[in-house]
Structure formats: structure tokens, C-alpha cells
DSSP file (Angstrom, degrees, kcal/mol; ACC not computed):
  #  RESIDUE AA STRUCTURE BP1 BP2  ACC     N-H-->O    O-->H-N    N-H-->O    O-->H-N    TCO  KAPPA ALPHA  PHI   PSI    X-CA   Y-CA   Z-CA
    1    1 A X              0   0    0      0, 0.0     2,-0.6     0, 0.0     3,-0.1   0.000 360.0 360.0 360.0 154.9    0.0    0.0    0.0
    2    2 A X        +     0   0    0      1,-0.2     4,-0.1     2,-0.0     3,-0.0  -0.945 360.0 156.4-129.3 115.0    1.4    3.5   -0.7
    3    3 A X    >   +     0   0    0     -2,-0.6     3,-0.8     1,-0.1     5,-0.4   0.469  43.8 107.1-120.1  -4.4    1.0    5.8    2.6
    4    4 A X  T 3> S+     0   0    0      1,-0.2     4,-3.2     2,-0.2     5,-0.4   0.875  70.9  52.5 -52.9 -40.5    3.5    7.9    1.8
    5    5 A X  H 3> S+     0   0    0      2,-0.2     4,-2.5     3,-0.2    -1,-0.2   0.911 110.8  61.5 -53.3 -39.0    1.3   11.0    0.8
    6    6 A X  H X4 S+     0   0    0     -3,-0.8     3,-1.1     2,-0.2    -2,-0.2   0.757 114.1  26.7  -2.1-108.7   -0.2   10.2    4.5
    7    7 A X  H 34 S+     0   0    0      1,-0.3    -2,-0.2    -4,-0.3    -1,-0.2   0.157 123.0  49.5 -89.5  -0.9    2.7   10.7    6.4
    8    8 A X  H >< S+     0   0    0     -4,-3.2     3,-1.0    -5,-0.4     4,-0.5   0.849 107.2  54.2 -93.6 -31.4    4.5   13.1    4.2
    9    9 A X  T << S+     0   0    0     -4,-2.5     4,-0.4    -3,-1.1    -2,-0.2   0.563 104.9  68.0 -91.1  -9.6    1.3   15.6    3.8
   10   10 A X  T 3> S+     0   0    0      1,-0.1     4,-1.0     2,-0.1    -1,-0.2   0.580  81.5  70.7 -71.8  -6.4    1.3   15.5    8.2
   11   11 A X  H <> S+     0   0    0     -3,-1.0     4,-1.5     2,-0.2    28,-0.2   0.905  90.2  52.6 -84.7 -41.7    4.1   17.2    8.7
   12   12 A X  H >> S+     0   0    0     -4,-0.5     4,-2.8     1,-0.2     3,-0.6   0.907 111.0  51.7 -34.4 -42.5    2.9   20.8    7.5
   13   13 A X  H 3> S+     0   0    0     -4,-0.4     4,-2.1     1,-0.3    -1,-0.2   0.935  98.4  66.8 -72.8 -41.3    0.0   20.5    9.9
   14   14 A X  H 3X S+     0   0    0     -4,-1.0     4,-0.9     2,-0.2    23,-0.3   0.733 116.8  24.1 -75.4 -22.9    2.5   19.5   13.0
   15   15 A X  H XX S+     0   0    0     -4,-1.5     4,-1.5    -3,-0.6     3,-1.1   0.845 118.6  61.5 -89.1 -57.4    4.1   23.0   13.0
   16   16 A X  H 3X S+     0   0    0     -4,-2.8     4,-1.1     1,-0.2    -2,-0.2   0.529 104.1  49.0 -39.0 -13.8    1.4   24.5   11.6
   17   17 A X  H 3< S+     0   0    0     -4,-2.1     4,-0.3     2,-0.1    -1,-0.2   0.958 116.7  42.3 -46.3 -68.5   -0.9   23.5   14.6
   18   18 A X  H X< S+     0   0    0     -3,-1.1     3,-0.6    -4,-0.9     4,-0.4   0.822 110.9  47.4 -71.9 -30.7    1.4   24.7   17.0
   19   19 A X  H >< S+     0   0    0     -4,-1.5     3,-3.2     1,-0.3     5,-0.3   0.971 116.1  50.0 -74.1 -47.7    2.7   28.0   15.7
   20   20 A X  T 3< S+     0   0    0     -4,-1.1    -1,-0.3     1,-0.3     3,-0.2   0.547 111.7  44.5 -59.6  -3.2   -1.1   29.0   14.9
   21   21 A X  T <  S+     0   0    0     -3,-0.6    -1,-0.3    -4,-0.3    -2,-0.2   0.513 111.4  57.7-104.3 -13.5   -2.3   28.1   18.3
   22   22 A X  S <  S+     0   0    0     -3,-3.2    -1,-0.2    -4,-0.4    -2,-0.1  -0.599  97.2  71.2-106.7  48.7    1.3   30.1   19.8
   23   23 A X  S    S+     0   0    0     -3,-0.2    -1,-0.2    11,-0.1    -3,-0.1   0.186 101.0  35.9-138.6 -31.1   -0.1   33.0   18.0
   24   24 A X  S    S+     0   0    0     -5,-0.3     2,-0.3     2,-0.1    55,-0.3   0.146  96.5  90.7-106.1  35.0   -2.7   33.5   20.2
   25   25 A X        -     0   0    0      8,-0.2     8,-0.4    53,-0.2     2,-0.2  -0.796  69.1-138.6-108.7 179.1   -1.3   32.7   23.3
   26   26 A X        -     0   0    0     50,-0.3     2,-0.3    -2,-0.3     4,-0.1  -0.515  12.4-131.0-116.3-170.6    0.1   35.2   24.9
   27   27 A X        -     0   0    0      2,-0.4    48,-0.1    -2,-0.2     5,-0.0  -0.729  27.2-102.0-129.0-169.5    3.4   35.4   26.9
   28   28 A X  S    S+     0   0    0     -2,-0.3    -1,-0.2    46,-0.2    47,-0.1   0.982 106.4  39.4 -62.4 -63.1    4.9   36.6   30.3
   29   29 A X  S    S-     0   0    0     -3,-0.1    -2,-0.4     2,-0.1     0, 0.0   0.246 103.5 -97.1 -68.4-156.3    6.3   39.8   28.7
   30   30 A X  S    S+     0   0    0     -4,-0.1     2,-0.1     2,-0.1    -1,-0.0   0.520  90.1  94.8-128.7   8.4    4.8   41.7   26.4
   31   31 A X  S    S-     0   0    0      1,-0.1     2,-0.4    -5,-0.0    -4,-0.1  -0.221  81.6 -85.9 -59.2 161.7    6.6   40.2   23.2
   32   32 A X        -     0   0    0     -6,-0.1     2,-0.5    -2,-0.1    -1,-0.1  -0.615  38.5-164.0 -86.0 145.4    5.6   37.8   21.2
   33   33 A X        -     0   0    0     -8,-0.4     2,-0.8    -2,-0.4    -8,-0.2  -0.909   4.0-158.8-125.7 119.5    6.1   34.1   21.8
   34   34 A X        -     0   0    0     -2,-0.5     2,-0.3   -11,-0.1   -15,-0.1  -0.802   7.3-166.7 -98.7  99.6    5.9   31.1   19.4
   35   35 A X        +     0   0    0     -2,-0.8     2,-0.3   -17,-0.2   -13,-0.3  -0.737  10.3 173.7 -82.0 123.4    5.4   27.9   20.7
   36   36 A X        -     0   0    0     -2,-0.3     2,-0.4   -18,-0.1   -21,-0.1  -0.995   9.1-179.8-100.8 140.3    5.8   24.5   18.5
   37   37 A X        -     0   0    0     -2,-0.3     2,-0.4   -23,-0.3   -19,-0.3  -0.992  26.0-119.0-134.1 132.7    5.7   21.3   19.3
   38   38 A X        -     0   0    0     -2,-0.4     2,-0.5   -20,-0.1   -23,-0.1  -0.504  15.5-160.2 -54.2 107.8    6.3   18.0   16.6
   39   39 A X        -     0   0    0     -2,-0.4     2,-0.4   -28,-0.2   -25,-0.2  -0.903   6.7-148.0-123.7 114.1    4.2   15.8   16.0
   40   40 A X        +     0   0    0     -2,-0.5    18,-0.1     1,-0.1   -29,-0.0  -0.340  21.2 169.7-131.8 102.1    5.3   12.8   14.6
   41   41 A X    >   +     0   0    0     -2,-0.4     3,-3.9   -34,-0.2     2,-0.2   0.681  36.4 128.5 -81.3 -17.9    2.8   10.8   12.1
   42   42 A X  T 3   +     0   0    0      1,-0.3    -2,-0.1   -35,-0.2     3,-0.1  -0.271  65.8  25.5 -78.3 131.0    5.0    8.4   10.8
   43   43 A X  T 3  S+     0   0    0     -2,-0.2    -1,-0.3     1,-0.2     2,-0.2  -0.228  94.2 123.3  93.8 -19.7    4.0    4.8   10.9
   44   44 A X    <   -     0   0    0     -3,-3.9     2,-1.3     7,-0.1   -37,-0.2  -0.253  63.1-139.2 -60.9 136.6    0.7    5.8   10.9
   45   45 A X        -     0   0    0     -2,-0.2     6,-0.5     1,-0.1     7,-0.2  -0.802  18.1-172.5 -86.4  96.0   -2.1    4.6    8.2
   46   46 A X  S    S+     0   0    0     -2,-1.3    -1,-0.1     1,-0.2    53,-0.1   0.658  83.9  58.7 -70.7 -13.2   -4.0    8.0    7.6
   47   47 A X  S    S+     0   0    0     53,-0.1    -1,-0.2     4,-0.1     2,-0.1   0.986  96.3  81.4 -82.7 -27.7   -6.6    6.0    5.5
   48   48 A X  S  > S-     0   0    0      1,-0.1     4,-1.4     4,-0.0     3,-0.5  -0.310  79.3-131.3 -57.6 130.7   -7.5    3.6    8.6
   49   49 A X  H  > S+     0   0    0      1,-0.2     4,-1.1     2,-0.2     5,-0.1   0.722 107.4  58.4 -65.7 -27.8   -9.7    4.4   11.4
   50   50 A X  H  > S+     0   0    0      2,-0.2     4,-2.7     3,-0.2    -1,-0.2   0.889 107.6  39.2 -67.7 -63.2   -7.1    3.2   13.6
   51   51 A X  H  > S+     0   0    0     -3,-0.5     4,-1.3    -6,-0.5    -2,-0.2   0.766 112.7  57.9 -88.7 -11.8   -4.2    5.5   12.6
   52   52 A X  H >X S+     0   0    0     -4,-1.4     4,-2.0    -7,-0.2     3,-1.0   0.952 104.5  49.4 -48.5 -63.2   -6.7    8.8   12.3
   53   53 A X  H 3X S+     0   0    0     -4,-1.1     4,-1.6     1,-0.3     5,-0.2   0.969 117.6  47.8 -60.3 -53.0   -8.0    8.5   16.1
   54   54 A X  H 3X S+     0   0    0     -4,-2.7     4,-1.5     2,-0.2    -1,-0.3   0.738 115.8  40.7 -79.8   5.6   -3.9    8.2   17.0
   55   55 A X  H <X S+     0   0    0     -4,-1.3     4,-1.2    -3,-1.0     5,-0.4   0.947 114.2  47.1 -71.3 -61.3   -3.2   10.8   15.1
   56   56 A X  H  X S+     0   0    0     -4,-2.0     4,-1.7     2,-0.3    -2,-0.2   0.679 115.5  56.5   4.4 -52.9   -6.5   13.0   16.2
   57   57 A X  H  X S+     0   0    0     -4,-1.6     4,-3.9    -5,-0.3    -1,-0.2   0.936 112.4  37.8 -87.7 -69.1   -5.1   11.7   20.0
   58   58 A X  H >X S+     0   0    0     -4,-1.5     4,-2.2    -5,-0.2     3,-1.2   0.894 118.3  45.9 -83.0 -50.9   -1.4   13.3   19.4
   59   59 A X  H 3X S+     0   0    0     -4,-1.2     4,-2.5     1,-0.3    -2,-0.2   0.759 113.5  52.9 -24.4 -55.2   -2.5   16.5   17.6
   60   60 A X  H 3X S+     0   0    0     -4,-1.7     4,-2.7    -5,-0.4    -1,-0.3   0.943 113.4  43.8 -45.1 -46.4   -5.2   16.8   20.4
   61   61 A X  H <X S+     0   0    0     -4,-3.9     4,-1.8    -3,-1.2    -2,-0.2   0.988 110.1  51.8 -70.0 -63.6   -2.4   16.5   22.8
   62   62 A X  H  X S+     0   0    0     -4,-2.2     4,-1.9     2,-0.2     5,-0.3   0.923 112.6  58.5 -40.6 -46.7    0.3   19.0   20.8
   63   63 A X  H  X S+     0   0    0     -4,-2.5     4,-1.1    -5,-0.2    22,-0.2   0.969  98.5  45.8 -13.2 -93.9   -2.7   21.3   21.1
   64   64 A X  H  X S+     0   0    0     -4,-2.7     4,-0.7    -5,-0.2     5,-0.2   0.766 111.0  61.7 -60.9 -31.8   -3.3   21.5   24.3
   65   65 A X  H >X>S+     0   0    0     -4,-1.8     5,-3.4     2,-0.2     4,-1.7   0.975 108.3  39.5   0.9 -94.6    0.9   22.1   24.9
   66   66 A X  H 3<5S+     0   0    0     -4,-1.9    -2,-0.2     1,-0.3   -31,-0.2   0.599 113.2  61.0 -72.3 -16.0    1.3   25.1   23.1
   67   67 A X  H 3<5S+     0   0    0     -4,-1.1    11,-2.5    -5,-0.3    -1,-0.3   0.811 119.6   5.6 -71.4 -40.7   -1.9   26.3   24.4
   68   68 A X  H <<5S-     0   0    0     -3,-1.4    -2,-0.2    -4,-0.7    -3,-0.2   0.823 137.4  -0.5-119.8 -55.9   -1.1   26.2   28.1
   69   69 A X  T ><5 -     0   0    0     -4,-1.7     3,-1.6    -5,-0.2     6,-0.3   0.547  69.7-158.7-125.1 -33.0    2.0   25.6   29.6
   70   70 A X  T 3 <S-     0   0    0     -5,-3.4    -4,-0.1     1,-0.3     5,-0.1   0.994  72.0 -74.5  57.4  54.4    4.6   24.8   26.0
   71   71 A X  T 3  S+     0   0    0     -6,-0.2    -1,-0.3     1,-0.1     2,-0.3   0.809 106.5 120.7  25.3  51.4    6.7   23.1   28.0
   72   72 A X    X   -     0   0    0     -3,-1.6     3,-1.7     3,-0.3    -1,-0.1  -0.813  56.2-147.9-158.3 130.6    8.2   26.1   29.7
   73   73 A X  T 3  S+     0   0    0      1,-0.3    -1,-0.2    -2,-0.3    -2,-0.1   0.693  99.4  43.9 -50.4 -45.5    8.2   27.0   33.3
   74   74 A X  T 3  S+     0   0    0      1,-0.1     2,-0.7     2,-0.1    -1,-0.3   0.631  89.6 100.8-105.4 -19.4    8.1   30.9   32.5
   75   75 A X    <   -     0   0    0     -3,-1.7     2,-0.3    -6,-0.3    -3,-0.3  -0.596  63.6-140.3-101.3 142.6    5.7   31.0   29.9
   76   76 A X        -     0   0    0     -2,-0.7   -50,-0.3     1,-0.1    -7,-0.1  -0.533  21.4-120.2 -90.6 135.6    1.8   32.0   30.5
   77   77 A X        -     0   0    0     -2,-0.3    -9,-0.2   -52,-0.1   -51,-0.2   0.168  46.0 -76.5 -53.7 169.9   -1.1   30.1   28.8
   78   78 A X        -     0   0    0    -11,-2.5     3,-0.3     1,-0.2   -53,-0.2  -0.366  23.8-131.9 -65.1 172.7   -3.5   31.9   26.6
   79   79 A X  S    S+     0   0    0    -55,-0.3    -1,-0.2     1,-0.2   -54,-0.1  -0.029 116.3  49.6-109.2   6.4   -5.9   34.0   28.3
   80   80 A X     >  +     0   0    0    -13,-0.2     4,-3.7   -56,-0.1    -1,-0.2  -0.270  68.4 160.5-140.1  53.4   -8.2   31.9   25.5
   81   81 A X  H  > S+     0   0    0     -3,-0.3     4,-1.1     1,-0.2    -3,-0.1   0.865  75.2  44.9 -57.3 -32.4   -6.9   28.2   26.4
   82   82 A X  H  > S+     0   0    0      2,-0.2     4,-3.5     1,-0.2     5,-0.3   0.957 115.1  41.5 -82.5 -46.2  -10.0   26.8   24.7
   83   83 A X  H  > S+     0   0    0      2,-0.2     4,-2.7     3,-0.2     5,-0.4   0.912 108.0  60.0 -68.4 -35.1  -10.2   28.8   21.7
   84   84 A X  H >X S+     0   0    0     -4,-3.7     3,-2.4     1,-0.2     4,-1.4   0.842 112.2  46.9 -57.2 -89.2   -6.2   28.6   20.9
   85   85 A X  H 3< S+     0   0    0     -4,-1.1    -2,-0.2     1,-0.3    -1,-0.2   0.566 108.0  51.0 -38.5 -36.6   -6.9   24.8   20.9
   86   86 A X  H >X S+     0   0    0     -4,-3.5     4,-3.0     2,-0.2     3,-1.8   0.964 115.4  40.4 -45.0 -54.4   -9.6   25.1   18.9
   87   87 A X  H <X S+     0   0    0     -4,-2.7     4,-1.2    -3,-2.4     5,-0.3   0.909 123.0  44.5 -67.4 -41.2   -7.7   27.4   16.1
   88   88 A X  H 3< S+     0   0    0     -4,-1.4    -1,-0.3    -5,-0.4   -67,-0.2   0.355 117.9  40.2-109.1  34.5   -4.7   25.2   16.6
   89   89 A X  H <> S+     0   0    0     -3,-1.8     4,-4.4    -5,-0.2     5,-0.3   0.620 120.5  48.2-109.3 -76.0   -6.7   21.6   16.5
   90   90 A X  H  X>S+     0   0    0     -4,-3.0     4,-1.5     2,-0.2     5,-0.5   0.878 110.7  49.3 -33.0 -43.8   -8.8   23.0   13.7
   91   91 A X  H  X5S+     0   0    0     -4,-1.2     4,-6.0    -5,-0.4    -1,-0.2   0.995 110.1  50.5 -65.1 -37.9   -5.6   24.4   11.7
   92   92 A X  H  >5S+     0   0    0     -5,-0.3     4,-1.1     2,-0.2    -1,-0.2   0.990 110.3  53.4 -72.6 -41.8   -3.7   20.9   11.9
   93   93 A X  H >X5S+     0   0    0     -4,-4.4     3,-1.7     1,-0.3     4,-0.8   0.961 111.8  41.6 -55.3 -44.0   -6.9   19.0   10.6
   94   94 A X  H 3<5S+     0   0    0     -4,-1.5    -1,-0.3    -5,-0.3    -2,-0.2   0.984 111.5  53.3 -74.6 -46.0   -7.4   21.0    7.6
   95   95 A X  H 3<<S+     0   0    0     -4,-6.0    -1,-0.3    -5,-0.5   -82,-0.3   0.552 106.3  55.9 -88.6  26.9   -3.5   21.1    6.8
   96   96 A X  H << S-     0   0    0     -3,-1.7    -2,-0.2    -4,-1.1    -3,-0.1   0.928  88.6-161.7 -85.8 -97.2   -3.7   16.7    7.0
   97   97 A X     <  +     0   0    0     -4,-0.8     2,-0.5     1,-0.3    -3,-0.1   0.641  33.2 152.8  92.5  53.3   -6.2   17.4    4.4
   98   98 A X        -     0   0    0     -5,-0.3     4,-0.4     1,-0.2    -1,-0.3  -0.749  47.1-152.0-103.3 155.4   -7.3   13.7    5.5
   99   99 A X  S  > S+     0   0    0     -2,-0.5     4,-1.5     2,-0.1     3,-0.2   0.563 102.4  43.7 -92.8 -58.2  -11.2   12.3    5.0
  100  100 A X  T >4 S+     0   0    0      1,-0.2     3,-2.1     2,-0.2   -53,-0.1   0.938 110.8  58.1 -46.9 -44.8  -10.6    9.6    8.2
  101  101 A X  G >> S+     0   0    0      1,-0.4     4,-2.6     2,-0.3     3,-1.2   0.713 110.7  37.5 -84.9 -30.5   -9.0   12.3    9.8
  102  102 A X  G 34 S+     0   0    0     -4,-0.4    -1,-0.4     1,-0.3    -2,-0.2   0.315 110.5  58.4 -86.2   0.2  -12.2   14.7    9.6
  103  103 A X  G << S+     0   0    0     -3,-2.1    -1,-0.3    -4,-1.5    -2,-0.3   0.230 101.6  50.0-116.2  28.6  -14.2   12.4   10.2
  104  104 A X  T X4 S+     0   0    0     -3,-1.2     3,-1.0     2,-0.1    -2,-0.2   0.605 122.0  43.8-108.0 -49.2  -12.4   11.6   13.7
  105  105 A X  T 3X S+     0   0    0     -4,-2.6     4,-1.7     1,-0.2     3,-0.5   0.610 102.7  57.0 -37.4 -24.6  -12.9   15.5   14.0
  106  106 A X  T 34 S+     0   0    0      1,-0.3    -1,-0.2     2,-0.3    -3,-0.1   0.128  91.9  73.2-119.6  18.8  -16.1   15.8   12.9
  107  107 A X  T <4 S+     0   0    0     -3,-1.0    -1,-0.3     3,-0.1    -2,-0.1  -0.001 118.5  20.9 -95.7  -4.8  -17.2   13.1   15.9
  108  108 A X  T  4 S+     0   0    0     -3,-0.5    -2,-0.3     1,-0.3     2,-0.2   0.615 124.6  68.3-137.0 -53.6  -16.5   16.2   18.5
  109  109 A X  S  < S-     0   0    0     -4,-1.7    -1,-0.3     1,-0.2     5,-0.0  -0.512  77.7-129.0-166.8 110.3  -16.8   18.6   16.3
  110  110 A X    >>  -     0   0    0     -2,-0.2     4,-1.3    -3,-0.1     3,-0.6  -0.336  31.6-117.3 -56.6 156.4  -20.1   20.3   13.9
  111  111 A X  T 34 S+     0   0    0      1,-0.3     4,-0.2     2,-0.3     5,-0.2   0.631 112.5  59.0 -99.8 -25.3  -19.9   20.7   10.6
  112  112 A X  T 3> S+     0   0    0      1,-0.2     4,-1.9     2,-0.2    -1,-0.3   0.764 105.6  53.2 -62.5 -22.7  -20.2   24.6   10.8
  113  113 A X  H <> S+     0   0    0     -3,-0.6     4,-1.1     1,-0.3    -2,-0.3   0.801 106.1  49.7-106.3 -18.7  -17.2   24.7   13.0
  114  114 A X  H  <>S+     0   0    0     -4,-1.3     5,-1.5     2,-0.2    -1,-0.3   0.433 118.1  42.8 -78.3   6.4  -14.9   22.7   10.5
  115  115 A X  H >45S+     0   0    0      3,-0.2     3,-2.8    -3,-0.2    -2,-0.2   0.754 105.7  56.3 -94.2 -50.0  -16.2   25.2    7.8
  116  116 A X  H 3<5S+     0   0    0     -4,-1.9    -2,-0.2     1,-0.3    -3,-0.1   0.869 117.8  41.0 -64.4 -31.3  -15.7   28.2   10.3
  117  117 A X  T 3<5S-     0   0    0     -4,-1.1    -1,-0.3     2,-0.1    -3,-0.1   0.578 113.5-118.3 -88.3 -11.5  -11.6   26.5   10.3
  118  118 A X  T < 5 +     0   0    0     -3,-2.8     2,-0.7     1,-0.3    -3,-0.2   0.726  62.7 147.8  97.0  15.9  -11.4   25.8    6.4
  119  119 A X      < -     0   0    0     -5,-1.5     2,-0.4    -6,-0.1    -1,-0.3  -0.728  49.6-120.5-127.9 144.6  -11.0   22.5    6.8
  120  120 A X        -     0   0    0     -2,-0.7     2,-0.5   -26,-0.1   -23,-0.1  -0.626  14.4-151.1 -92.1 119.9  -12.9   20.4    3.5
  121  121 A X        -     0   0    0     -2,-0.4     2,-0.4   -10,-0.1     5,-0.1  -0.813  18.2-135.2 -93.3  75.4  -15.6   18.0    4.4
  122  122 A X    >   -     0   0    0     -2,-0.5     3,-2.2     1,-0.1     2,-1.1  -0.219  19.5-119.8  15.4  56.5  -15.4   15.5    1.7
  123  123 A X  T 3  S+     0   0    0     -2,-0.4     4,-0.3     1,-0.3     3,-0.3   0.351 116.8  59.4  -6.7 -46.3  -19.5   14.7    0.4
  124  124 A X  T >  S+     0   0    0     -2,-1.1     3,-0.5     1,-0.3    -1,-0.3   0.872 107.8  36.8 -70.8 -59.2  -18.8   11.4    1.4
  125  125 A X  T <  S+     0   0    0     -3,-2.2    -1,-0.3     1,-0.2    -2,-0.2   0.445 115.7  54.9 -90.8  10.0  -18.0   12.1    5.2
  126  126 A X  T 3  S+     0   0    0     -4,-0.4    -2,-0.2    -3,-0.3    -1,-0.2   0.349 101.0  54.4 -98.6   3.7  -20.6   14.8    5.6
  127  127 A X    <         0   0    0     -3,-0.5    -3,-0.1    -4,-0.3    -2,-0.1   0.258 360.0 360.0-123.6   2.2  -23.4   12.6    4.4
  128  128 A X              0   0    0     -5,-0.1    -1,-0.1    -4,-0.1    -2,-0.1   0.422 360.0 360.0 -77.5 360.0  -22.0   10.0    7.6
């Protein structure tokens, strides 16, 4: 089977997640601070129900990261911890550009708020 487009087309989303979700948080000073953290698709089967929900799992988890704490003592979470996760949950599904992957999203998630993020609901998983 040929997964490469999978795991090669996750990697945008894994900075892009974090840096758009470190774009609203805010910091201790009064500069700006950009949190990423990597998130690592490879081995995964993007077309499989199985490797969507762990990918979905660690994106959820990278999320919430750069959202609160980024792994550093000195920096403060956004003053919008839920909505930075949203923007930077939302940002990595649409740049996966996966159909399992939205439709592991679109199991928490309405179909107005994956529009409100960009992120392309397939005919086929909107009619699931």
C-alpha cells in the first residue's frame, strides 16, 4: 500500500498546529512568543480508522501544549486556552487534508465549526 502521501502531507500540519495556536497565546512579557511542538505521524495509516483517532489523539495532545503551559516554566497560557486549541486543532486538521482524519474530528466537532476553520468536508464524510 502506498502511505506515503499520509505521512509526508502531516508534517505541514504539525508546526502549523502549533505555531497557529502560539499565535494566540500570549506570553509573560509583552513580546511575542511562538510555541511548536512535533508531531510525529510516521507509521501511521492515515486512511484507517485506527491511525486517524492516533493521530487526532497526538495533535489533540500538541494542542493543548502550546496552548497552556509549551513546556516552559516561564511561559503564561493563553488568556483563551479553549479557543487557541480550537484554532490550533482545527488548523492541523485542515492542513492533514485527510477524510478519516475529519471524520475523527467531525465526531466532537459540527460541521459549521470545520467550515468556520477551512477544513474540507469530503460529500462522502458529511453525508456520515
Amino acid at each position: 500500500m502506498y502511505t506515503r502521501t499520509s505521512v509526508v502531507s502531516a508534517w505541514p500540519v504539525l508546526g502549523a498546529a502549533a505555531v497557529a495556536c502560539a499565535l494566540c497565546a500570549g506570553s509573560v512579557t509583552a513580546k511575542e512568543v511562538t510555541v511548536a511542538v512535533q508531531v510525529s505521524a510516521q507509521g501511521l495509516d492515515l486512511s484507517q480508522p485506527a491511525g486517524a483517532h492516533e493521530l487526532y489523539t497526538r495533535l489533540q495532545h500538541a494542542a493543548k501544549v502550546v496552548c497552556t503551559h509549551g513546556m516552559r516554566v516561564d511561559l503564561q497560557a493563553s488568556p483563551d486556552a479553549e479557543g487557541c486549541y480550537e484554532k490550533a486543532l482545527g488548523d492541523a486538521i485542515r492542513s492533514v487534508n485527510s477524510p478519516q482524519l475529519t471524520q475523527v474530528y467531525l465526531a466532537t466537532h459540527t460541521l459549521r465549526e470545520a467550515a468556520a476553520r477551512g477544513i474540507d468536508v469530503p460529500v462522502q464524510v458529511a453525508a456520515k
